[in-house]
N, C-alpha and C positions, 0 to 999 in steps of 0.2 A: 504494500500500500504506500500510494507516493502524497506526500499533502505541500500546500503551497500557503502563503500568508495571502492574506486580504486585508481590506481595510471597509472602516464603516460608511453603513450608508445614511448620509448625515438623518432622510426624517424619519430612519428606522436602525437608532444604535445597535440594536442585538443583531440585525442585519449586513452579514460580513458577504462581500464583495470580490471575486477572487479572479485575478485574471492573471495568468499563470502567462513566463517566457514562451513563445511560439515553440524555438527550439527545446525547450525541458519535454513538455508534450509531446514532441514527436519522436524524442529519441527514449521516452519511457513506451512509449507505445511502437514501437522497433524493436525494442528490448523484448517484449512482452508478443507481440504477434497477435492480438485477437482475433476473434474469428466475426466478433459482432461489436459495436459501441453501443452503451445503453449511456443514453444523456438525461440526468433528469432536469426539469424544469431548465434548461439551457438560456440563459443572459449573459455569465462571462466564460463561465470554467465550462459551461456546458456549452459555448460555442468554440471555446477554441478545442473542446476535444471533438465536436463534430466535424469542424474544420479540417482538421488533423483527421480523421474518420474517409472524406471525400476526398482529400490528400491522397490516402495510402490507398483507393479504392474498397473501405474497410464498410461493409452495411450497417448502416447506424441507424436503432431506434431511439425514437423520444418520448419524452414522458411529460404532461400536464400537471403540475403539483396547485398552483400558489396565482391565483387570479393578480396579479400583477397590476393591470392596467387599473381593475376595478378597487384595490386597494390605494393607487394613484389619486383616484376620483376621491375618496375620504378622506386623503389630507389636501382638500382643496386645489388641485392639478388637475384638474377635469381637463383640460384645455389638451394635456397633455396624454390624454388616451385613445384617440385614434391614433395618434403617431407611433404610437406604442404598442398599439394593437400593429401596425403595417409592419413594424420590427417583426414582431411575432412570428406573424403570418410569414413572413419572409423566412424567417428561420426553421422552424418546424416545416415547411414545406422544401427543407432541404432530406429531411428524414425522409427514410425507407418505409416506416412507422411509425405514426404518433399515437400514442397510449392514454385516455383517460378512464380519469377515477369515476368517473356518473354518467349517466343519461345527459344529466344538465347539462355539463362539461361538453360531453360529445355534441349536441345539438350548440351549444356556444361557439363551440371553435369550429364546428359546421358552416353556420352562418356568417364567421369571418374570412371563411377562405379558404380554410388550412384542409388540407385533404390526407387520405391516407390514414382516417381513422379509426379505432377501434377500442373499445370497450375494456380496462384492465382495474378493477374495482381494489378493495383491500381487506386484508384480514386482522384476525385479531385474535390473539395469544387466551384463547378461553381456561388454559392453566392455570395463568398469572393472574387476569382480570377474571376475578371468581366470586360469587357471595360468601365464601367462608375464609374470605379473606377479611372478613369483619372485626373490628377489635374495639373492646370499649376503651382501651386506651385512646386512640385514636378517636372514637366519638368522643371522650370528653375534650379533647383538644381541639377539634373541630368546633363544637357548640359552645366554647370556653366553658366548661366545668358547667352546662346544665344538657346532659345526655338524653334526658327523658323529655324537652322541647322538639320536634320537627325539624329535620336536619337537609338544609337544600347544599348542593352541591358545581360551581362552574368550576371549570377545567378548562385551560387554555393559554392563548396568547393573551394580554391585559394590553389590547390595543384599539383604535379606534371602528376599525372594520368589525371588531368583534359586538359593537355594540356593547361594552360593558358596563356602558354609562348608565345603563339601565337598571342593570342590578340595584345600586342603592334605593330605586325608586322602586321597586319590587318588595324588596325587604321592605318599607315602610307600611306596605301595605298590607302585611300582615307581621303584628307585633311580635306572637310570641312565637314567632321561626326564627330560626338561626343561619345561616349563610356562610359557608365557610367556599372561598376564592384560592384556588388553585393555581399557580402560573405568575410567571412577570412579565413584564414590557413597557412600553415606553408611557402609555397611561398608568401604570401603580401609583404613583406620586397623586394624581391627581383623583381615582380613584378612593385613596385610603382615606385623603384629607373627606372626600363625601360622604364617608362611611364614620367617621372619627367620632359619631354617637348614636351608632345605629351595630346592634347584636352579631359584625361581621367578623372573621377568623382569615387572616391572608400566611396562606404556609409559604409563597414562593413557590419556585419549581422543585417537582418533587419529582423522583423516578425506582423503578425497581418495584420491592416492596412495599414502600412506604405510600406509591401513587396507590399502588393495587388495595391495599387497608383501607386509605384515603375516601377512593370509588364506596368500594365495600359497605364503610362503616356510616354512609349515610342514608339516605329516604328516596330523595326526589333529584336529580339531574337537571338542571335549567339553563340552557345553549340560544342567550338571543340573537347570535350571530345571524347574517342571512346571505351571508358570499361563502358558505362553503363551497369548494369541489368535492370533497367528500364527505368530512367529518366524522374524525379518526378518532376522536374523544366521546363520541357517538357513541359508536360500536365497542369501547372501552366501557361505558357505562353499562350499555347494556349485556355484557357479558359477567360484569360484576352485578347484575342480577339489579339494578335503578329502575323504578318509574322517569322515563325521560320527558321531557317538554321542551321541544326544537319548533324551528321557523319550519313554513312547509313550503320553502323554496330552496334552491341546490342539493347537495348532498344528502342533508341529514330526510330529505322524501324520501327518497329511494333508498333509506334505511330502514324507516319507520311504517308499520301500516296502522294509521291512527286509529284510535280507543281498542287498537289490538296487542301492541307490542311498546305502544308510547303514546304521545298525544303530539299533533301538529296545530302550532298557532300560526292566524294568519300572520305573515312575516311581515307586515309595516306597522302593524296593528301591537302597541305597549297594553293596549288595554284587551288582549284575546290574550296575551301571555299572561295576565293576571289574571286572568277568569281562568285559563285553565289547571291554575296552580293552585289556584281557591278551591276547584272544585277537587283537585286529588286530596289535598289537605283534610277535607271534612266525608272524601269516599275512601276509605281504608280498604273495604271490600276490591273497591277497582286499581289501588293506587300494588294490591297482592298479586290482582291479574297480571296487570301491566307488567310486575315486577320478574314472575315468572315465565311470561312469553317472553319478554324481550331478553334473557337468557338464554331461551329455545332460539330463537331466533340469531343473534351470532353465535349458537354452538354451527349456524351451517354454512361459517361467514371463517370459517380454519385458512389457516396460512396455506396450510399443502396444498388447499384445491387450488386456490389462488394462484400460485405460485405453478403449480402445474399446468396453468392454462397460460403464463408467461413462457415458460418454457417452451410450450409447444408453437408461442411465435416468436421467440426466436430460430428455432429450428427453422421455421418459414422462410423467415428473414434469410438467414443464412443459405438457406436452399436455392431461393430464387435469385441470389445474388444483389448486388447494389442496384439503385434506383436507374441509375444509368446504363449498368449490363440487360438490363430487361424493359428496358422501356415501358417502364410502368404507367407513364404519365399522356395521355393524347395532348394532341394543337391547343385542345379547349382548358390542358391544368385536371381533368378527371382523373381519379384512380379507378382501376379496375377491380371488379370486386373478386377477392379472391378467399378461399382457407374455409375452414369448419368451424371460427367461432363466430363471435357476432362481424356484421354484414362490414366492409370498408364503404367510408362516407363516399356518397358518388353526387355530384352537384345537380 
Protein backbone atom coordinates (compact mmCIF):
# COMPACT_ATOMS: atom_id res chain seq x y z
CA UNK A 1 0.00 0.00 0.00
CA UNK A 2 1.43 3.31 -1.34
CA UNK A 3 -0.12 6.70 0.42
CA UNK A 4 0.73 10.28 -0.60
CA UNK A 5 0.18 13.61 1.64
CA UNK A 6 -2.71 16.02 0.82
CA UNK A 7 -3.67 19.13 2.13
CA UNK A 8 -7.06 20.75 3.37
CA UNK A 9 -9.85 21.69 1.77
CA UNK A 10 -10.34 25.16 3.09
CA UNK A 11 -14.65 24.97 3.55
CA UNK A 12 -14.31 21.26 4.55
CA UNK A 13 -11.17 20.97 7.01
CA UNK A 14 -11.56 17.18 7.61
CA UNK A 15 -11.41 17.01 3.89
CA UNK A 16 -7.97 16.14 2.67
CA UNK A 17 -7.02 16.69 -0.94
CA UNK A 18 -4.41 14.43 -2.47
CA UNK A 19 -2.84 14.95 -5.60
CA UNK A 20 -0.13 12.75 -5.95
CA UNK A 21 3.53 13.40 -8.54
CA UNK A 22 2.23 12.01 -12.09
CA UNK A 23 5.56 10.09 -12.07
CA UNK A 24 5.02 8.21 -8.38
CA UNK A 25 1.60 6.99 -9.82
CA UNK A 26 2.99 5.53 -12.79
CA UNK A 27 5.99 3.93 -11.68
CA UNK A 28 3.93 2.31 -8.48
CA UNK A 29 1.41 1.06 -10.82
CA UNK A 30 4.50 -0.47 -13.27
CA UNK A 31 5.77 -1.82 -10.35
CA UNK A 32 2.55 -3.47 -9.45
CA UNK A 33 0.83 -4.46 -13.16
CA UNK A 34 -2.83 -4.41 -12.58
CA UNK A 35 -5.06 -6.07 -14.31
CA UNK A 36 -8.10 -3.44 -13.49
CA UNK A 37 -8.01 0.22 -11.68
CA UNK A 38 -10.93 0.80 -9.37
CA UNK A 39 -11.12 4.77 -8.71
CA UNK A 40 -13.32 5.77 -6.12
CA UNK A 41 -15.08 8.99 -6.19
CA UNK A 42 -12.16 10.29 -8.49
CA UNK A 43 -11.34 14.42 -8.06
CA UNK A 44 -7.49 14.31 -7.54
CA UNK A 45 -5.97 11.00 -6.52
CA UNK A 46 -8.67 9.37 -8.37
CA UNK A 47 -7.91 11.14 -11.47
CA UNK A 48 -4.46 10.92 -11.66
CA UNK A 49 -4.78 7.05 -11.16
CA UNK A 50 -7.34 6.94 -13.91
CA UNK A 51 -5.07 8.99 -15.90
CA UNK A 52 -2.21 6.68 -15.33
CA UNK A 53 -5.10 3.68 -15.94
CA UNK A 54 -5.76 5.18 -20.00
CA UNK A 55 -1.94 5.75 -19.85
CA UNK A 56 -0.96 2.14 -19.51
CA UNK A 57 -4.10 0.90 -21.56
CA UNK A 58 -5.06 -0.56 -17.83
CA UNK A 59 -9.40 -0.98 -17.68
CA UNK A 60 -10.55 1.37 -15.07
CA UNK A 61 -13.66 1.33 -13.11
CA UNK A 62 -15.22 4.13 -11.06
CA UNK A 63 -17.16 4.43 -8.23
CA UNK A 64 -19.85 7.22 -7.04
CA UNK A 65 -19.36 7.88 -3.33
CA UNK A 66 -19.92 11.78 -2.18
CA UNK A 67 -22.41 14.00 -4.09
CA UNK A 68 -19.89 16.75 -4.51
CA UNK A 69 -21.60 19.24 -6.49
CA UNK A 70 -24.63 19.15 -4.31
CA UNK A 71 -22.66 19.47 -1.03
CA UNK A 72 -21.19 22.70 -3.03
CA UNK A 73 -24.62 24.11 -3.34
CA UNK A 74 -24.95 24.11 0.83
CA UNK A 75 -22.16 26.05 1.52
CA UNK A 76 -23.50 28.76 -0.73
CA UNK A 77 -21.56 27.94 -4.21
CA UNK A 78 -24.53 27.05 -6.01
CA UNK A 79 -23.03 29.11 -8.93
CA UNK A 80 -20.47 26.66 -8.89
CA UNK A 81 -22.22 23.21 -9.72
CA UNK A 82 -23.00 22.94 -13.19
CA UNK A 83 -19.35 23.47 -13.68
CA UNK A 84 -18.79 20.87 -11.52
CA UNK A 85 -21.15 18.66 -12.59
CA UNK A 86 -19.37 19.11 -16.42
CA UNK A 87 -15.84 18.18 -14.56
CA UNK A 88 -17.62 15.04 -13.41
CA UNK A 89 -19.27 14.01 -16.27
CA UNK A 90 -16.03 14.54 -18.19
CA UNK A 91 -14.34 12.34 -15.90
CA UNK A 92 -16.26 9.35 -15.20
CA UNK A 93 -17.15 9.14 -18.78
CA UNK A 94 -13.43 8.35 -19.02
CA UNK A 95 -14.21 4.97 -17.15
CA UNK A 96 -14.86 1.42 -18.48
CA UNK A 97 -17.53 1.49 -15.49
CA UNK A 98 -19.02 3.73 -13.28
CA UNK A 99 -20.56 2.15 -10.19
CA UNK A 100 -23.37 3.52 -7.91
CA UNK A 101 -24.42 3.13 -4.60
CA UNK A 102 -28.71 3.61 -5.26
CA UNK A 103 -31.26 3.90 -7.63
CA UNK A 104 -31.18 7.71 -6.83
CA UNK A 105 -27.44 7.99 -7.78
CA UNK A 106 -27.82 5.83 -10.89
CA UNK A 107 -30.91 7.89 -12.39
CA UNK A 108 -28.77 11.20 -11.11
CA UNK A 109 -25.78 10.72 -12.90
CA UNK A 110 -28.20 9.30 -15.79
CA UNK A 111 -29.49 12.53 -16.21
CA UNK A 112 -26.02 14.24 -16.29
CA UNK A 113 -24.59 12.55 -18.85
CA UNK A 114 -22.28 10.09 -17.44
CA UNK A 115 -22.90 6.80 -19.15
CA UNK A 116 -21.75 3.37 -18.51
CA UNK A 117 -23.72 2.79 -15.47
CA UNK A 118 -24.45 0.25 -13.11
CA UNK A 119 -25.81 -0.45 -9.84
CA UNK A 120 -23.08 -1.51 -6.83
CA UNK A 121 -25.17 -0.99 -3.41
CA UNK A 122 -23.31 -1.66 0.03
CA UNK A 123 -23.04 -4.00 2.88
CA UNK A 124 -22.98 -4.09 6.32
CA UNK A 125 -20.91 -6.12 8.89
CA UNK A 126 -24.33 -7.80 10.70
CA UNK A 127 -21.55 -9.23 13.21
CA UNK A 128 -20.22 -6.11 14.51
CA UNK A 129 -23.46 -3.92 14.18
CA UNK A 130 -25.73 -6.23 16.24
CA UNK A 131 -28.54 -5.68 19.10
CA UNK A 132 -26.57 -7.59 21.63
CA UNK A 133 -24.05 -5.34 21.35
CA UNK A 134 -26.14 -3.23 23.82
CA UNK A 135 -24.48 -2.11 27.08
CA UNK A 136 -25.93 -0.12 29.90
CA UNK A 137 -22.75 1.33 30.20
CA UNK A 138 -22.96 3.00 27.40
CA UNK A 139 -26.66 3.90 27.65
CA UNK A 140 -25.89 5.68 30.77
CA UNK A 141 -23.30 7.69 28.84
CA UNK A 142 -25.20 8.32 26.08
CA UNK A 143 -28.59 9.72 28.13
CA UNK A 144 -25.88 11.27 30.69
CA UNK A 145 -26.69 9.14 33.62
CA UNK A 146 -30.76 8.84 33.09
CA UNK A 147 -30.94 5.30 31.08
CA UNK A 148 -34.60 4.78 31.64
CA UNK A 149 -35.57 8.27 29.49
CA UNK A 150 -35.92 7.58 25.45
CA UNK A 151 -32.68 7.26 23.84
CA UNK A 152 -32.52 8.88 20.14
CA UNK A 153 -29.51 8.40 18.29
CA UNK A 154 -27.49 10.42 14.89
CA UNK A 155 -24.51 9.15 13.57
CA UNK A 156 -22.44 10.97 11.00
CA UNK A 157 -20.60 13.72 9.60
CA UNK A 158 -21.63 17.15 11.87
CA UNK A 159 -21.80 19.09 8.70
CA UNK A 160 -24.08 21.40 6.83
CA UNK A 161 -25.40 18.97 4.09
CA UNK A 162 -26.37 16.79 6.95
CA UNK A 163 -28.95 18.95 8.02
CA UNK A 164 -27.99 18.73 11.79
CA UNK A 165 -29.16 21.86 12.57
CA UNK A 166 -32.11 20.38 13.07
CA UNK A 167 -31.47 18.01 15.77
CA UNK A 168 -31.58 20.66 18.58
CA UNK A 169 -34.90 21.60 17.36
CA UNK A 170 -36.17 18.02 17.58
CA UNK A 171 -34.97 17.55 20.84
CA UNK A 172 -36.91 20.48 22.15
CA UNK A 173 -39.79 19.17 21.02
CA UNK A 174 -39.83 16.41 23.10
CA UNK A 175 -38.46 17.12 26.62
CA UNK A 176 -37.93 14.08 28.22
CA UNK A 177 -35.68 12.29 25.40
CA UNK A 178 -32.29 12.37 25.21
CA UNK A 179 -30.02 12.62 22.10
CA UNK A 180 -26.91 11.42 22.02
CA UNK A 181 -24.73 12.82 18.53
CA UNK A 182 -22.38 10.60 17.05
CA UNK A 183 -19.41 12.07 14.80
CA UNK A 184 -17.41 15.51 14.10
CA UNK A 185 -17.18 18.10 11.58
CA UNK A 186 -16.98 21.39 10.75
CA UNK A 187 -20.58 22.38 12.38
CA UNK A 188 -19.67 20.61 16.15
CA UNK A 189 -18.69 24.11 17.36
CA UNK A 190 -21.70 25.60 16.39
CA UNK A 191 -23.87 22.71 16.99
CA UNK A 192 -22.85 22.17 20.66
CA UNK A 193 -23.17 25.82 21.41
CA UNK A 194 -27.38 25.04 20.38
CA UNK A 195 -27.40 22.23 22.34
CA UNK A 196 -25.48 23.92 25.60
CA UNK A 197 -29.01 23.50 27.45
CA UNK A 198 -30.80 21.03 25.89
CA UNK A 199 -30.40 16.91 27.34
CA UNK A 200 -27.66 16.26 24.22
CA UNK A 201 -24.48 13.76 24.66
CA UNK A 202 -21.75 14.49 21.61
CA UNK A 203 -19.10 11.37 21.90
CA UNK A 204 -17.16 12.60 18.66
CA UNK A 205 -16.19 9.87 16.38
CA UNK A 206 -16.37 6.73 17.57
CA UNK A 207 -15.25 3.37 15.63
CA UNK A 208 -14.88 -0.50 16.25
CA UNK A 209 -16.76 -1.45 19.30
CA UNK A 210 -17.49 1.29 20.87
CA UNK A 211 -19.76 2.66 17.52
CA UNK A 212 -21.33 -0.97 17.44
CA UNK A 213 -22.59 -0.48 21.71
CA UNK A 214 -23.18 3.08 20.74
CA UNK A 215 -25.87 1.90 17.71
CA UNK A 216 -26.82 -0.99 20.07
CA UNK A 217 -27.45 0.78 23.35
CA UNK A 218 -30.08 3.06 22.18
CA UNK A 219 -34.03 3.35 20.95
CA UNK A 220 -34.64 5.39 17.89
CA UNK A 221 -32.06 6.32 14.96
CA UNK A 222 -32.83 9.85 13.52
CA UNK A 223 -30.85 10.75 9.89
CA UNK A 224 -32.29 14.24 8.61
CA UNK A 225 -29.86 14.34 6.14
CA UNK A 226 -31.41 14.20 2.43
CA UNK A 227 -28.37 14.17 -0.13
CA UNK A 228 -27.55 10.69 0.75
CA UNK A 229 -26.07 8.29 -2.16
CA UNK A 230 -26.46 5.66 0.19
CA UNK A 231 -26.50 5.85 3.74
CA UNK A 232 -24.03 3.64 5.26
CA UNK A 233 -25.08 4.73 8.90
CA UNK A 234 -28.54 3.48 7.67
CA UNK A 235 -27.89 0.14 7.24
CA UNK A 236 -25.60 0.31 10.46
CA UNK A 237 -28.54 1.06 12.56
CA UNK A 238 -30.53 -1.18 11.23
CA UNK A 239 -28.42 -4.01 11.77
CA UNK A 240 -28.00 -3.07 15.21
CA UNK A 241 -31.53 -3.81 15.47
CA UNK A 242 -32.89 0.60 15.71
CA UNK A 243 -36.27 1.80 14.92
CA UNK A 244 -34.96 4.33 12.02
CA UNK A 245 -36.54 7.70 10.83
CA UNK A 246 -34.67 8.81 7.48
CA UNK A 247 -35.64 11.56 4.76
CA UNK A 248 -37.48 9.47 1.89
CA UNK A 249 -35.20 10.83 -0.66
CA UNK A 250 -31.67 9.37 -1.91
CA UNK A 251 -30.26 6.56 -0.35
CA UNK A 252 -31.77 5.98 2.98
CA UNK A 253 -35.41 5.00 0.33
CA UNK A 254 -34.14 2.38 -1.18
CA UNK A 255 -33.07 1.08 2.37
CA UNK A 256 -36.03 1.50 4.12
CA UNK A 257 -39.79 0.13 3.21
CA UNK A 258 -41.65 2.42 5.58
CA UNK A 259 -43.91 1.46 8.65
CA UNK A 260 -42.17 -1.89 7.69
CA UNK A 261 -38.46 -1.80 8.50
CA UNK A 262 -38.29 2.01 9.47
CA UNK A 263 -40.29 5.14 8.99
CA UNK A 264 -39.68 7.73 5.86
CA UNK A 265 -40.25 11.48 6.46
CA UNK A 266 -41.19 13.68 3.99
CA UNK A 267 -37.56 15.16 3.28
CA UNK A 268 -38.14 19.11 3.36
CA UNK A 269 -40.77 18.63 5.69
CA UNK A 270 -38.96 19.40 9.89
CA UNK A 271 -42.40 19.04 10.97
CA UNK A 272 -43.20 15.15 9.21
CA UNK A 273 -39.69 14.36 11.01
CA UNK A 274 -41.39 15.39 14.34
CA UNK A 275 -44.46 13.77 13.92
CA UNK A 276 -42.97 10.62 13.07
CA UNK A 277 -40.75 10.50 16.09
CA UNK A 278 -43.78 11.46 18.20
CA UNK A 279 -45.41 8.82 17.16
CA UNK A 280 -42.71 5.99 17.67
CA UNK A 281 -42.20 7.56 21.05
CA UNK A 282 -45.67 6.96 22.43
CA UNK A 283 -46.12 3.26 19.98
CA UNK A 284 -43.73 1.00 21.63
CA UNK A 285 -45.69 -1.83 20.04
CA UNK A 286 -44.54 -0.43 16.44
CA UNK A 287 -41.28 1.21 17.54
CA UNK A 288 -40.55 -3.41 18.54
CA UNK A 289 -41.60 -4.15 14.90
CA UNK A 290 -39.73 -1.80 13.26
CA UNK A 291 -36.83 -2.63 15.46
CA UNK A 292 -36.87 -6.31 14.48
CA UNK A 293 -37.53 -6.11 10.78
CA UNK A 294 -35.02 -3.67 10.03
CA UNK A 295 -32.58 -6.31 11.50
CA UNK A 296 -34.13 -8.97 9.16
CA UNK A 297 -33.65 -6.64 6.63
CA UNK A 298 -29.74 -5.86 6.59
CA UNK A 299 -29.02 -9.47 7.67
CA UNK A 300 -29.72 -9.67 3.48
CA UNK A 301 -27.61 -6.58 2.85
CA UNK A 302 -23.83 -9.05 3.83
CA UNK A 303 -20.63 -7.84 2.40
CA UNK A 304 -20.15 -11.21 0.49
CA UNK A 305 -23.10 -10.92 -1.64
CA UNK A 306 -22.18 -7.51 -2.28
CA UNK A 307 -18.92 -8.00 -3.00
CA UNK A 308 -19.52 -10.95 -5.11
CA UNK A 309 -21.50 -9.01 -7.60
CA UNK A 310 -18.39 -6.47 -7.77
CA UNK A 311 -16.22 -9.11 -8.54
CA UNK A 312 -18.19 -10.55 -11.02
CA UNK A 313 -17.69 -6.83 -12.93
CA UNK A 314 -14.71 -6.80 -12.68
CA UNK A 315 -14.08 -9.82 -14.38
CA UNK A 316 -16.29 -8.16 -17.08
CA UNK A 317 -14.33 -5.27 -17.17
CA UNK A 318 -11.26 -7.05 -17.43
CA UNK A 319 -12.73 -9.56 -20.05
CA UNK A 320 -13.85 -7.18 -22.52
CA UNK A 321 -10.84 -5.03 -22.39
CA UNK A 322 -10.49 -1.15 -22.01
CA UNK A 323 -13.16 1.30 -23.38
CA UNK A 324 -11.20 1.87 -26.35
CA UNK A 325 -10.17 -1.80 -27.37
CA UNK A 326 -13.89 -2.52 -27.63
CA UNK A 327 -15.50 0.36 -28.79
CA UNK A 328 -17.85 0.53 -26.34
CA UNK A 329 -19.16 3.89 -26.93
CA UNK A 330 -21.24 4.96 -30.44
CA UNK A 331 -21.03 8.64 -32.47
CA UNK A 332 -24.01 9.45 -30.12
CA UNK A 333 -21.75 8.83 -26.22
CA UNK A 334 -24.21 5.54 -25.70
CA UNK A 335 -23.03 2.58 -23.84
CA UNK A 336 -24.01 -0.67 -24.96
CA UNK A 337 -25.98 -2.67 -22.76
CA UNK A 338 -24.18 -5.50 -21.73
CA UNK A 339 -23.52 -8.45 -18.51
CA UNK A 340 -26.17 -10.21 -16.20
CA UNK A 341 -26.52 -7.77 -13.51
CA UNK A 342 -28.45 -4.77 -13.55
CA UNK A 343 -29.08 -3.09 -17.06
CA UNK A 344 -25.90 -0.24 -18.37
CA UNK A 345 -27.46 3.20 -18.60
CA UNK A 346 -28.38 3.70 -22.26
CA UNK A 347 -29.54 7.56 -23.02
Amino acid sequence: MFSFDGFTFPLYPEFKVVIPPKSDVHHHLEQFRPDLIHVLSPVAMGVAGMWQARRQHIPVVASFHTDVPGYVAHYGLAALESPIWAAMRFIHNQADLNLCPSHFTYEQLASRGIHSLRLWTRGVDTDQFHPNRASAEWRARLTDGEPEKPLLIFVGRLSLEKRVHWLPDLVQRFPDVRLAIVGDGPERQSLEQQCRDLPVVFTGYLQGEDLAQAYASADIFVFPSASETLGNVVLEAMASGLAVVAADKGGPRELITSNHDGLLFSSQSFESLVSLVGHLLVQPQLQSRLRINARTSAMTRTWSSVLDTLLGDYAEVIRTGTRESRSRFSRTGRSQPVGRYSPWYTK
